[in-house]
C-alpha positions as CSV (number, residue, x, y, z in Angstrom):
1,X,15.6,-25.1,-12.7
2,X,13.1,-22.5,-12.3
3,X,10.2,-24.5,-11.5
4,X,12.3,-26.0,-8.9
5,X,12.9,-22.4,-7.1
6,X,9.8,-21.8,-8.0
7,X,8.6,-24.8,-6.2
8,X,11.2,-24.0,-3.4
9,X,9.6,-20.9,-2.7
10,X,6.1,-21.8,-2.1
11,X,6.7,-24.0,0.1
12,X,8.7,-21.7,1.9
13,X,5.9,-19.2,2.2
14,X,2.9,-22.5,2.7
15,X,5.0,-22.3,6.3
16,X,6.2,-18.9,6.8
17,X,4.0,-19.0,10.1
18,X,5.9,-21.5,11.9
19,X,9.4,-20.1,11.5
20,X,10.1,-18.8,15.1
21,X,13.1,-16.5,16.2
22,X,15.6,-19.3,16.8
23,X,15.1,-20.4,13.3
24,X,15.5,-17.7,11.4
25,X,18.8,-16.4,13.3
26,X,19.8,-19.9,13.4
27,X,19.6,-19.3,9.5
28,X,21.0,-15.8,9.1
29,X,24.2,-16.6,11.1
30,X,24.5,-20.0,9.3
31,X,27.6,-20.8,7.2
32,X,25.4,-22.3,4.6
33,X,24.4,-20.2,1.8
34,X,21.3,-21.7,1.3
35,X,20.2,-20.8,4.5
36,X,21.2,-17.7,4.5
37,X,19.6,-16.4,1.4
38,X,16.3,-18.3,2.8
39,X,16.5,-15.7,5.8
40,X,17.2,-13.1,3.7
41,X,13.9,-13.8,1.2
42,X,12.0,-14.5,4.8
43,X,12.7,-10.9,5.7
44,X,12.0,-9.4,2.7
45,X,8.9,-11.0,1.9
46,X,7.8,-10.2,5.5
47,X,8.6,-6.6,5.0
48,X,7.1,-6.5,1.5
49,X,3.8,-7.6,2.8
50,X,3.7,-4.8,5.4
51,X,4.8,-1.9,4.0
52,X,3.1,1.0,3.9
53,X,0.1,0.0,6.7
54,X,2.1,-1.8,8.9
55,X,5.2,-0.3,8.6
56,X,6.4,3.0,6.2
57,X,10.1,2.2,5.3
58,X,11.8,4.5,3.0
59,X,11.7,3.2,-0.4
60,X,16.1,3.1,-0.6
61,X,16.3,0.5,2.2
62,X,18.0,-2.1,1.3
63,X,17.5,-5.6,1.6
64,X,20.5,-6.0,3.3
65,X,19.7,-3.5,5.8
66,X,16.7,-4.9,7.0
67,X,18.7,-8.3,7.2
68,X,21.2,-6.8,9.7
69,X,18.3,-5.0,11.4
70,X,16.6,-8.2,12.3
71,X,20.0,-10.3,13.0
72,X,21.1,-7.3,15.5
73,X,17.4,-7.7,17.0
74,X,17.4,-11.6,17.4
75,X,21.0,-11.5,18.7
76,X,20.5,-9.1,21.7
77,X,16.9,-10.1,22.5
78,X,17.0,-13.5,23.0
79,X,14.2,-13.5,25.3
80,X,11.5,-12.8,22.3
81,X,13.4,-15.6,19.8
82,X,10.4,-17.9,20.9
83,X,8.0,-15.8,19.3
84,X,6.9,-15.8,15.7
85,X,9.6,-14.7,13.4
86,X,7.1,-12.6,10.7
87,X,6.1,-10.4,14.4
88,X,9.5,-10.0,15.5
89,X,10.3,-8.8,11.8
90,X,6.9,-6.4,12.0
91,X,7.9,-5.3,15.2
92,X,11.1,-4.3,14.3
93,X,10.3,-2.3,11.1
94,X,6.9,-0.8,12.9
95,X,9.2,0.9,16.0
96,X,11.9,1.7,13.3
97,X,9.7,3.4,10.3
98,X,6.3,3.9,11.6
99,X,3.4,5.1,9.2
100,X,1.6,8.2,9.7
101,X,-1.3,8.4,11.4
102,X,-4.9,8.7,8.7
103,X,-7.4,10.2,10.6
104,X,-10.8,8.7,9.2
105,X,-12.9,10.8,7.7
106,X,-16.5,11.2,9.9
């Protein structure tokens, strides 16, 4: 059983790239728990990957939280659902926790 979710989940990430907006919201607001828990991981790991240079969130957020963050996002802007759904997620966490600014050294 574990080298199946194992399995499960890289191939989920091989393809990460090609999820778009209508997919992932399509999966969030699914009835299928599967899906839903795929969404969930796809936002996590996305947020995972970025924190701290691309985004600075407060280490207490919680999963859930970012969730309903990017489901609000995708549900009133459906004009960006076309779009990539790992820069909608970055987007969203960039605008909402930004990092502080390093200046470089001379």
């Amino acid at each position: 059983m574990r080298l199946a979710a194992l399995l499960f989940c890289i191939s989920m990430s091989a393809h990460a790239e090609f999820k778009d907006g209508n997919e992932l919201l399509s999966d969030m607001d699914s009835g299928n728990v599967v899906g839903q828990m795929v969404a969930l991981g796809y936002v996590m790991g996305v947020a995972d990957v970025g924190i701290g240079y691309l985004h600075c969130a407060p280490a207490n957020v919680k999963a859930g939280q970012l969730k309903d963050m990017v489901q609000n996002y995708l549900r009133n802007t459906p004009a960006e659902r076309h779009l990539s759904a790992d820069s909608i997620i970055n987007k969203i966490l960039r605008a909402t926790w930004p990092c502080p600014r390093r200046d470089r050294p001379a």
